[in-house]
N, C-alpha and C positions, 0 to 999 in steps of 0.2 A: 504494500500500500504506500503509495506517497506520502511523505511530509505535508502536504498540501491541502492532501483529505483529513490528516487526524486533527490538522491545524485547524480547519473548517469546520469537521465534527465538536472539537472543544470549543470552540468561540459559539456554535449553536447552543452547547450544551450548559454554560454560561449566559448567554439570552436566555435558555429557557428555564435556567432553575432562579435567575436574576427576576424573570417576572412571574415566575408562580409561585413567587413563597409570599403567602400570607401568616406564617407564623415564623418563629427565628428557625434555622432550620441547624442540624448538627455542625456545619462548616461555623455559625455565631459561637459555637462554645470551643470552639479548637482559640485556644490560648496562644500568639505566638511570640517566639523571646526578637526581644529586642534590646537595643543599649538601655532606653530608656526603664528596663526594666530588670536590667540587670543578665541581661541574655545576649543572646549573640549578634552579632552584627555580619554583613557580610566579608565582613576580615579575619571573624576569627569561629571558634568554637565557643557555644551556649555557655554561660558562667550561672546560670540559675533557670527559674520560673518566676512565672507572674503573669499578671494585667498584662496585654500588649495589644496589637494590631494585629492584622491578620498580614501575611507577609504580600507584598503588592505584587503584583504581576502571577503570582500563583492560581494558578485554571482552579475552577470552581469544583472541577472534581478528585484535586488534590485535597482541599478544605471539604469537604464532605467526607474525605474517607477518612483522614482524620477527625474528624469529628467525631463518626460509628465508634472510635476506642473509647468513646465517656460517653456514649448514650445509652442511659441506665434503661429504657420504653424500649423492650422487643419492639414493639410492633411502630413502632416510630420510626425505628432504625432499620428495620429492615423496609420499612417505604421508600428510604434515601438510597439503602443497596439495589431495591429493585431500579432505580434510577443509573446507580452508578457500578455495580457488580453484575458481569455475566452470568446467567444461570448456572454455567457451568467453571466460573471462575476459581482459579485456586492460588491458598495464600501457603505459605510456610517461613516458620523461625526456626532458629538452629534448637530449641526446647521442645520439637516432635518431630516422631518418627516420619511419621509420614505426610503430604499437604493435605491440608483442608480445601476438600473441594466441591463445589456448590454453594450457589448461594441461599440457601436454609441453610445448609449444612456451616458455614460461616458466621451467618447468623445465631446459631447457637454457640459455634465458638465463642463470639461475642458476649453473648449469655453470661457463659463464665470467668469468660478475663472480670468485665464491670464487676460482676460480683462478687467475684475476689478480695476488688480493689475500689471500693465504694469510695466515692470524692477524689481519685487520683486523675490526673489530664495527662493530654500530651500537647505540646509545645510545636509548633512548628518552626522550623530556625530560617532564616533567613532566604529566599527565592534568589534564584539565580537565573540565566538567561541559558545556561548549559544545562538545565536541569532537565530541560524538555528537550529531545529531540526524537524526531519519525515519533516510532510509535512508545518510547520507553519513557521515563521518567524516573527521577532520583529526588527523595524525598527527609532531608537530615528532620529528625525528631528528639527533642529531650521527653525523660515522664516523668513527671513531676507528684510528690504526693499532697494531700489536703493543705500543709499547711506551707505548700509551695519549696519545697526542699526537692533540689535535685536530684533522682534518683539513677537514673542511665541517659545513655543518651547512644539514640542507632541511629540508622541508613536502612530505605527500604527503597528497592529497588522495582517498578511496574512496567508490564507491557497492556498499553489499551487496544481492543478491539477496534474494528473499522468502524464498530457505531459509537467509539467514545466511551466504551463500560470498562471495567478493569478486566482483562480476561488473567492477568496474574501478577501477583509480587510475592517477594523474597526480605523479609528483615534480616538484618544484617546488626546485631549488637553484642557486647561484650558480656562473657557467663561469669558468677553465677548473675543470673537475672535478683532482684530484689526478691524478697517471702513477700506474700501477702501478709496483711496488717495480723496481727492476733483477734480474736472474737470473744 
C-alpha cells in the first residue's frame, strides 16, 4: 500500500473521530509528558508524569489507543477499538507467551491490565515527524501510577491496515515490569 493511502486513511480517520465525538473520548484521558510537566521533551527521555497536552501532530489513532490502556468501561472501550482495532488484530509484550489476537479477545486483555492497575495512565512522550511512516508507526510511552510516579517507560511499535485500524503492535519495554498495587 502506498504512503499516500495510509496518509489519506489517517487524516479521514481524524475528521471523523474529530466530528463524532460528543463525549470526551479515550484519546482526552491519554496524559502526555511534557517539559512543562516534568516529562519529556523532544530532546530527550520522559523524567516523570503528569497534567500535559496531548502530543501535536500525533494521528488521532495513536491517542485513542493509548487511551484503551486506562479505560476502566468495557464497553466504552471496546467502541473506540471497534473504530481503531482490526477484528483480527494482534498485540504482544515481551510478559506473554503468545499475541493477543482479536479484537474481543484484546478487549479482555484490557479487562485485566485496568484492573490490575486501577488509576495508573500512560503518558505519551513527545510526537515526532519519523514516527509515522507507510504503514508502521512508533509510539514512546511512560506509565505512570495514581499519584503520578514514574513507573516504566517502553516503545510500541504498529502496522495499520489499509483502512486505518491497527492490524498489529509489539511493546517493547524493560522487565521486570512493575507488581500490580496490593488489595
Amino acid at each position: 500500500m502506498s504512503r499516500l493511502v495510509v496518509l489519506i486513511v489517517l487524516a479521514l480517520m481524524v475528521v471523523g473521530c474529530a466530528s463524532s465525538e460528543s463525549s470526551p473520548s479515550p484519546a482526552s484521558r491519554v496524559v502526555t509528558a511534557s517539559p512543562e510537566n516534568g516529562g519529556a521533551s523532544s530532546q530527550g527521555p520522559a523524567e516523570g508524569c503528569g497534567v500535559g497536552s496531548q502530543p501535536q501532530g500525533a494521528p488521532e489513532v495513536v491517542l485513542l489507543y493509548a487511551g484503551v490502556w486506562s479505560e476502566a468501561d468495557t464497553a466504552e472501550r471496546l467502541a473506540v477499538l471497534e473504530r481503531i482495532w482490526a477484528v483480527d488484530g494482534s498485540f504482544v509484550d515481551p510478559l506473554q507467551d503468545e499475541p493477543v489476537v482479536g479484537r474481543d479477545v484484546f478487549n479482555e486483555y484490557l479487562d485485566g491490565f485496568t484492573g490490575a492497575y486501577p488509576g495508573y495512565y500512560f503518558t505519551l512522550q513527545a510526537w515526532t515527524a519519523g514516527d509515522l511512516h507507510h504503514d508502521r508507526v512508533r509510539m514512546r510511552w511512560n506509565f505512570c501510577a495514581p499519584d503520578d510516579a514514574l513507573l516504566a517507560e517502553g516503545t510500541d511499535f504498529g502496522v495499520l491496515g489499509a483502512d486505518g485500524r491497527w492490524q498489529s503492535i509489539a511493546s517493547f519495554f524493560p522487565l521486570p515490569w512493575p507488581d500490580p498495587p496490593a488489595r
